[in-house]
N, C-alpha and C positions, 0 to 999 in steps of 0.2 A: 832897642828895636828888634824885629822879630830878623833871625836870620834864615828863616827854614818856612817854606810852605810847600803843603801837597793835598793831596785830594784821597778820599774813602771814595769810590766808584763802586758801583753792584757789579760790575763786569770785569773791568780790568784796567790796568793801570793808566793809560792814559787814551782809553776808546768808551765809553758806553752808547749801546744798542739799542733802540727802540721799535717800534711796531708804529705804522702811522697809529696817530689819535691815540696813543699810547702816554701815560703820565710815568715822571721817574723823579726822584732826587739825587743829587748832587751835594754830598757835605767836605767843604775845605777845613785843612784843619790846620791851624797855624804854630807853630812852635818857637821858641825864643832860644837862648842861649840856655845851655846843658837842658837843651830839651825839654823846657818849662813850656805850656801851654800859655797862650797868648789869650787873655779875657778883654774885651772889649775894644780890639782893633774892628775897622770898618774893610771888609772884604768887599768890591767893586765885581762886579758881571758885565760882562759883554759881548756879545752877538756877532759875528760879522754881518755884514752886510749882506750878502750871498743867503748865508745861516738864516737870515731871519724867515724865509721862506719854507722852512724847514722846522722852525722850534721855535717858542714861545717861552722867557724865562720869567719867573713869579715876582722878581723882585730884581731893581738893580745895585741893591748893596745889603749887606744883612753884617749886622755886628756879632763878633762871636762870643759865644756863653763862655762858663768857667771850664768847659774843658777843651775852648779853645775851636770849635766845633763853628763854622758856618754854614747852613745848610739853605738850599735855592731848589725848587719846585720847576722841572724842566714838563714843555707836554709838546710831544711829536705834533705835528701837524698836518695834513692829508695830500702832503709832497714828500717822497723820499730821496733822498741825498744827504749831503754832509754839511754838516755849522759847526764852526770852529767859536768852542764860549774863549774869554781870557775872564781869568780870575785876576787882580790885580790888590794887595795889599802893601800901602806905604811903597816900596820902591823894588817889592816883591811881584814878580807875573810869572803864570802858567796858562795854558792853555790847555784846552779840551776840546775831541773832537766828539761830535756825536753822531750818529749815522741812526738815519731815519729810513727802514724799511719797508718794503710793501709789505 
């Protein structure tokens, strides 16, 4: 089972930015033991509650290719504030904040 997940962010390590009505992606990327990429584990998305008023996410699970890659379609929404996604694989979680700008 995978012991290692984290996230590829366009901004930075656990913040990205958006512009209201703004589109962005989000790719997790999951790693197993001596750092082998994990094919075809099912990566979970979720919103908080709060967040949802904030961002709109494309999908709530995406499985990941051969390099281990899962990637989710995030789109700012015409309220700015902060949504906290959790990425959640097998007994793996991280979180993500996103901040939605005027």
């Amino acid at each position: 089972m995978d012991d290692y997940i984290k996230e590829h962010f366009p901004y930075c390590e656990s913040w990205t930015i958006l512009n209201k009505n703004e589109k962005g992606t989000i790719t997790v990327i999951l790693t197993g033991k001596n750092n082998c990429l994990v094919e075809g584990e099912v990566v979970h998305a979720t919103i908080s509650k709060a967040g949802r008023k904030h961002i709109k996410i494309s999908s709530i699970a995406e499985d990941t290719n051969p390099q281990g890659e899962a990637t989710f379609k995030i789109k700012a929404l015409n309220k700015a504030g902060v949504a906290r996604v959790k990425f959640k694989a097998g007994k793996l979680t991280k979180t993500l904040k996103v901040k939605v700008k005027r």
